[in-house]
C-alpha positions in Angstrom: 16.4 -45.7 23.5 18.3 -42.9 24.1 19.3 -43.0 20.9 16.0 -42.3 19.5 15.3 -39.7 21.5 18.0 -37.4 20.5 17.3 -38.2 16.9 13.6 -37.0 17.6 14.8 -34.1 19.5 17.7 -33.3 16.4 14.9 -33.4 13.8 12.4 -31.0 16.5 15.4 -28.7 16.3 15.9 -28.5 12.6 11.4 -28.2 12.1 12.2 -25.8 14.6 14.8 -23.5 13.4 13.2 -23.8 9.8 10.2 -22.0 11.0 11.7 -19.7 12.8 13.8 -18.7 9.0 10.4 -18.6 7.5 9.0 -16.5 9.9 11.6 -14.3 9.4 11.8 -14.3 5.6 8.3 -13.3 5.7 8.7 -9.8 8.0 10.4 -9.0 4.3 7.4 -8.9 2.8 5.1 -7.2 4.8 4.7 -3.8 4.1 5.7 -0.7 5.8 5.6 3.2 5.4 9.3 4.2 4.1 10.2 0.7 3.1 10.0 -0.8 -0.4 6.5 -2.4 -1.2 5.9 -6.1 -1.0 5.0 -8.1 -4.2 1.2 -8.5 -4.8 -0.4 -11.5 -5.5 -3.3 -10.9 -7.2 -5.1 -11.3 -10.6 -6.9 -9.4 -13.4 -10.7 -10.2 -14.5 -9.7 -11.6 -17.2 -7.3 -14.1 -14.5 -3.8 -12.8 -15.7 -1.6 -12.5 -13.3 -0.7 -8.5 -12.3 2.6 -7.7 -10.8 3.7 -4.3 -9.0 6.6 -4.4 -11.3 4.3 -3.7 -14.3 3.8 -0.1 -12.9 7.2 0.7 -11.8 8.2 4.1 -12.8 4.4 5.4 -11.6 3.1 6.2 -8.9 0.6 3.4 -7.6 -2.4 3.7 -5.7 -3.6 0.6 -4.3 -7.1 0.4 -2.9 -8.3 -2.7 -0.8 -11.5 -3.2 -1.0 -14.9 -5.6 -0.1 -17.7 -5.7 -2.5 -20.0 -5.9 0.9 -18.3 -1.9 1.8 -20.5 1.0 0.9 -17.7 3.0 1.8 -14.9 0.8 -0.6 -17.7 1.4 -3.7 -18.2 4.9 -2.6 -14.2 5.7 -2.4 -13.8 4.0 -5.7 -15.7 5.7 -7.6 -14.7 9.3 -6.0 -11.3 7.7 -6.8 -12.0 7.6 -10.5 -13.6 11.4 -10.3 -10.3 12.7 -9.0 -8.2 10.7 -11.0 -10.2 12.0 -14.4 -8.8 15.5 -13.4 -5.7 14.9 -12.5 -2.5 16.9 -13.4 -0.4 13.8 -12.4 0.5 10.2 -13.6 -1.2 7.8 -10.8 -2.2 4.4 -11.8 -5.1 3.4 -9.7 -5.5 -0.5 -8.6 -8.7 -1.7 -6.9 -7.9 -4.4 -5.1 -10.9 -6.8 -4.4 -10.2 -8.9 -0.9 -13.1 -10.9 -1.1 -11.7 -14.0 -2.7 -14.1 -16.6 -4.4 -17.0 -15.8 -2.9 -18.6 -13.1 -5.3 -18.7 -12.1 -8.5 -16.6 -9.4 -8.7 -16.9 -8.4 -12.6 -21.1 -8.2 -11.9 -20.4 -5.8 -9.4 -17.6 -3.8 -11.6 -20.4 -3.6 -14.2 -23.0 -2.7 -12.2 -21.5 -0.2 -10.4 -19.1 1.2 -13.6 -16.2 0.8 -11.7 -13.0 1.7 -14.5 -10.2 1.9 -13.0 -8.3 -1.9 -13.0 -9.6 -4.3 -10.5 -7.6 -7.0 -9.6 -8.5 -9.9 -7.3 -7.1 -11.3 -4.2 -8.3 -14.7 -4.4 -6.1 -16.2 -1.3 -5.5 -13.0 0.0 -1.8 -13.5 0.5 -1.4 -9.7 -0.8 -3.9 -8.5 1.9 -1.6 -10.1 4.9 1.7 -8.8 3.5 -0.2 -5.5 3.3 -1.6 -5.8 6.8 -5.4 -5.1 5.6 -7.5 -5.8 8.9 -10.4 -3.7 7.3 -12.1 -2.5 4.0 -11.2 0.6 2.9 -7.2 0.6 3.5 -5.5 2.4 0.8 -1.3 2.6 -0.4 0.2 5.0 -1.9 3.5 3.8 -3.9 5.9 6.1 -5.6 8.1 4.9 -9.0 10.7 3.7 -7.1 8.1 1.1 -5.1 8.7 2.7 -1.6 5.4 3.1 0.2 4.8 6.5 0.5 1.3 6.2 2.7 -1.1 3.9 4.5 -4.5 5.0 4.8 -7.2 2.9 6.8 -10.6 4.6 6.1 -11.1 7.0 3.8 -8.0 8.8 2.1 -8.2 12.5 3.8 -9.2 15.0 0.8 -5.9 17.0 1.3 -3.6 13.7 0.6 -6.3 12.9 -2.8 -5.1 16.9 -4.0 -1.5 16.4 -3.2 -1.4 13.4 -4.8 -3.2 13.5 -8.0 -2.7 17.4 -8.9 0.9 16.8 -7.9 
């Protein structure tokens, strides 16, 4: 009998300890100002699969966004205004957290949304980006280190220093 229970308590130990190292593999992928920027998992419209790595060498600005937020569509589309004139390279990536729920291309062709929209279906890039609300924004420069974190609207002085470089 005692037997068994030091085999139970053995394979507790091991559960244990194997959470604990996936706990800790996952801090590495949450995203921080200064540090490098997590891996997204997301996908296109079309439902290719979009990778951070396909814009290294650019500066990134990722947008999260709910299709639910005035203040996301709003942002967007003032997004796409100051990209237009911009002086600098920025790709711009709308990322849509809403998952399955909506239709997400209806509401990029109502709303002429033209910048790339990608979707968040599990929203696995959302939690490694800490997004608690809609609209939280990242700036990422070519090298992939994360440059800024806005939650809310991006200040108009960051939108000039970053897009008329």
């Amino acid at each position: 009998m005692i037997k068994k229970v030091i085999q139970k308590l053995g394979k507790s130990a091991v559960v244990f300890c194997c959470g604990f190292a996936l706990i800790a593999c996952e801090k590495d992928d949450i995203a921080e100002v200064g540090k490098q920027a997590p891996e997204i998992a997301t996908f296109d419209l079309q439902g290719n699969k979009a990778e951070l790595a396909n814009w290294r060498g650019k500066t990134v600005l990722l947008s999260f966004w709910s299709e639910t937020c005035g203040v996301c569509l709003a942002e967007l589309k003032e997004l796409e205004t100051w990209h237009s004139q911009a002086t600098s390279d920025v790709k711009l990536i709308a990322i849509n957290v809403d998952g399955e729920k909506t239709d997400t291309q209806k509401t990029v062709e109502k709303r002429h949304i033209n910048q790339l929209v990608l979707k968040d279906q599990l929203k696995i890039t959302a939690e490694r980006y800490q997004v608690i609300g809609t609209p939280t924004s990242f700036v990422i420069d070519p090298s992939g280190k994360i440059l800024y974190k806005f939650e809310g609207l991006i200040p108009k002085d960051k939108l000039d220093e970053l897009f008329k470089g």
